[in-house]
C-alpha positions in Angstrom: -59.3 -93.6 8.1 -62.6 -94.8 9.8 -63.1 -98.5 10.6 -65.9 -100.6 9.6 -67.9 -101.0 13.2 -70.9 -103.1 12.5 -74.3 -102.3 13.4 -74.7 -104.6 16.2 -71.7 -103.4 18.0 -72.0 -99.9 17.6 -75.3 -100.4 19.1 -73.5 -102.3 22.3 -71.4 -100.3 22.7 -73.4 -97.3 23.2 -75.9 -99.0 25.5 -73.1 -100.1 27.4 -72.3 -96.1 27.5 -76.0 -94.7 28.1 -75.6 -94.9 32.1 -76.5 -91.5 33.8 -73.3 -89.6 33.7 -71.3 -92.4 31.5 -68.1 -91.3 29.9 -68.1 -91.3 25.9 -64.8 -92.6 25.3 -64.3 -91.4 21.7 -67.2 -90.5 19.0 -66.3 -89.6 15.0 -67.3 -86.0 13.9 -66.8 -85.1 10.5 -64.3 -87.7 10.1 -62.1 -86.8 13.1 -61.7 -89.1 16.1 -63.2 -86.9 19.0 -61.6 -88.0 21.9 -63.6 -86.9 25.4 -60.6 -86.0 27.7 -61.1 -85.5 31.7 -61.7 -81.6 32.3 -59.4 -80.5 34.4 -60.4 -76.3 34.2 -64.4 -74.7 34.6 -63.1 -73.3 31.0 -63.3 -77.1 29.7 -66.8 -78.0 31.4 -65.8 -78.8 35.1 -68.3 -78.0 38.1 -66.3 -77.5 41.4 -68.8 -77.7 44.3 -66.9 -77.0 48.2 -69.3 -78.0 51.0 -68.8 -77.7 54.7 -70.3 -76.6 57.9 -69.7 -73.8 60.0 -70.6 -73.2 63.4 -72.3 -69.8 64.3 -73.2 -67.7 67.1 -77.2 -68.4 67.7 -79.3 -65.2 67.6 -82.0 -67.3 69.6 -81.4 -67.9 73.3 -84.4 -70.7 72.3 -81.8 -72.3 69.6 -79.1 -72.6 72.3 -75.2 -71.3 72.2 -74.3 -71.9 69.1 -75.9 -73.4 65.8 -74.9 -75.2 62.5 -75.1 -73.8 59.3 -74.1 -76.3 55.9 -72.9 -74.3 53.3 -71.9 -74.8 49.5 -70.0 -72.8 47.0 -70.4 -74.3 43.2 -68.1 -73.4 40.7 -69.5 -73.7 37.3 -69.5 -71.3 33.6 -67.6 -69.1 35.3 -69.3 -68.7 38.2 -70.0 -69.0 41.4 -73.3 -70.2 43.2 -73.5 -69.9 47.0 -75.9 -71.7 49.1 -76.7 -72.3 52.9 -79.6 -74.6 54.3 -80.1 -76.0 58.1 -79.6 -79.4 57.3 -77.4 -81.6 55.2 -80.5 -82.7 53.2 -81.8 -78.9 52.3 -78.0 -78.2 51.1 -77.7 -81.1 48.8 -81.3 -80.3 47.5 -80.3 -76.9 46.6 -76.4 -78.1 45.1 -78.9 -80.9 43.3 -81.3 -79.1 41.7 -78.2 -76.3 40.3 -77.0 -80.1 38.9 -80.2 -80.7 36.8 -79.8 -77.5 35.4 -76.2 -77.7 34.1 -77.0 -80.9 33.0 -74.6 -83.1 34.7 -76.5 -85.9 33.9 -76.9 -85.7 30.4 -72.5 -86.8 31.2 -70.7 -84.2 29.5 -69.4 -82.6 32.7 -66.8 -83.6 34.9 -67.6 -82.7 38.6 -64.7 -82.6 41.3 -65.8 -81.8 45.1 -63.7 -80.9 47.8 -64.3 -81.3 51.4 -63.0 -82.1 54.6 -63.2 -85.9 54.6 -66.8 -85.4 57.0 -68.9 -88.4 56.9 -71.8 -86.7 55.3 -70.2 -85.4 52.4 -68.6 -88.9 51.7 -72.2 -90.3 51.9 -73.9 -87.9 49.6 -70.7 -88.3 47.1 -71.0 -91.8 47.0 -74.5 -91.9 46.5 -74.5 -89.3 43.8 -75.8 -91.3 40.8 -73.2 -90.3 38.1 -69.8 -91.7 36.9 -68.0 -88.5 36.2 -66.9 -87.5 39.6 -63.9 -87.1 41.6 -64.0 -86.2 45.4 -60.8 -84.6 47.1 -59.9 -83.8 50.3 -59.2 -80.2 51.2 -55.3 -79.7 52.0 -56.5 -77.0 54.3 -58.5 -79.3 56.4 -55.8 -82.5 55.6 -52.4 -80.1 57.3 -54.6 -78.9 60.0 -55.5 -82.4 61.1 -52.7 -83.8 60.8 -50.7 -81.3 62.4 -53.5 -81.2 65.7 -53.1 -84.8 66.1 -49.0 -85.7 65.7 -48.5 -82.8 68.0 -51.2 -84.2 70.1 -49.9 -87.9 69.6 -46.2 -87.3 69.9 -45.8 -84.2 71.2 -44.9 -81.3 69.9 -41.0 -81.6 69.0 -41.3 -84.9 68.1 -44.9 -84.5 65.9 -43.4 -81.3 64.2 -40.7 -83.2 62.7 -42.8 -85.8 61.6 -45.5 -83.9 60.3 -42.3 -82.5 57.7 -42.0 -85.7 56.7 -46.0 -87.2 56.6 -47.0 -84.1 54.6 -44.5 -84.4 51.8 -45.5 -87.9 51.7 -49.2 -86.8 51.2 -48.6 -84.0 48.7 -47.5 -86.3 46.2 -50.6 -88.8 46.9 -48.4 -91.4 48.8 -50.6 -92.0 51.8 -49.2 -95.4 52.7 -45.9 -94.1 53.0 -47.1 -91.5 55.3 -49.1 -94.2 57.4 -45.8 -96.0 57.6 -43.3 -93.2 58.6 -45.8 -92.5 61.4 -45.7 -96.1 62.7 -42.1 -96.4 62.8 -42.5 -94.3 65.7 -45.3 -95.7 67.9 -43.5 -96.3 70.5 -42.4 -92.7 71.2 -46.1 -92.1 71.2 -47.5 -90.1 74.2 -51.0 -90.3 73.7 -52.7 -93.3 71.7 -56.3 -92.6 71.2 -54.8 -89.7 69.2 -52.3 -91.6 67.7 -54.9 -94.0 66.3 -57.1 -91.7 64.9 -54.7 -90.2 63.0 -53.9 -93.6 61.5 -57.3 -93.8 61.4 -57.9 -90.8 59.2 -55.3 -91.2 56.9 -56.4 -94.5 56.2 
């Protein structure tokens, strides 16, 4: 059975719906309801893009000791494109133009990024000018934080034990909880500029 929708609100509604990137809801084709779920697999449409920098060894005594690459790794059709620049802005060029040609926003593709919670790839996510985006932060990068600054914080028996208890917390997305296990503790805390960051970051 397909409803009656009249003229001027199918017409509403699809301006509503004609932002870069904008989810389609549900569309009729051949009178079945077509119903555009999340992708949650590259099989179903999804680009995976992992950015970061890595610090090098500089070739150049002119360049100094060491030197910053940014580096990209887009997961899309099955497969993989790889991508390096100098600067944050030459990266997100390169990862941007890739975009364009997948057609991201024509908003038929999910997109999920991972990073390590750096400023610059917050930025860049936020400004990204489509709807269908999720941003995640890497577990790698989330344990080894966490663990560097409890242990720092507490010291090392005492941070172990609670990293046990912030990390389950985390894996199932209850960051508050974590936040407040931590504070129950602040005043076994050993050193506080550590101690706040952590709160901080988790935050």
């Amino acid at each position: 059975y397909r409803p009656v929708i009249a003229d001027e609100s199918w017409e509403s509604d699809y301006e509503q719906e004609s932002l870069v990137g904008a989810r389609v809801i549900w569309y009729w084709e051949n009178n079945k309801l077509i119903v555009n779920k999340p992708q949650v697999t590259i099989e179903d449409g999804l680009v995976v893009i992992q950015v970061d920098e890595c610090v090098v060894k500089s070739q150049s005594k002119a360049a100094g000791k060491d030197v910053l690459v940014y580096t990209g790794v887009v997961n899309a059709n099955g497969r993989a494109y790889y991508f390096t620049a100098e600067s944050t802005a030459n990266l997100f060029h390169q990862i941007g133009a890739l975009l364009a040609v997948l057609k991201v926003h024509e908003g038929n593709r999910d997109i999920l990024v991972l990073g390590d919670g750096a400023r610059w790839i917050r930025q860049w996510y936020k400004n990204l000018p489509i709807t269908r985006k999720m941003l995640r932060l890497c577990w790698f990068h989330l344990t080894q934080t966490c663990h560097e600054l409890l242990t720092g914080g507490f010291g090392y028996s005492v941070g172990l034990a609670l990293e046990g208890i912030c990390l389950k917390h985390l894996w199932r997305g209850e960051v508050m909880d974590a936040v407040s296990a931590i504070e129950k503790r602040a005043a076994e805390v050993i050193n506080k500029p550590k101690y706040r960051r952590l709160i901080r970051y988790l935050k």
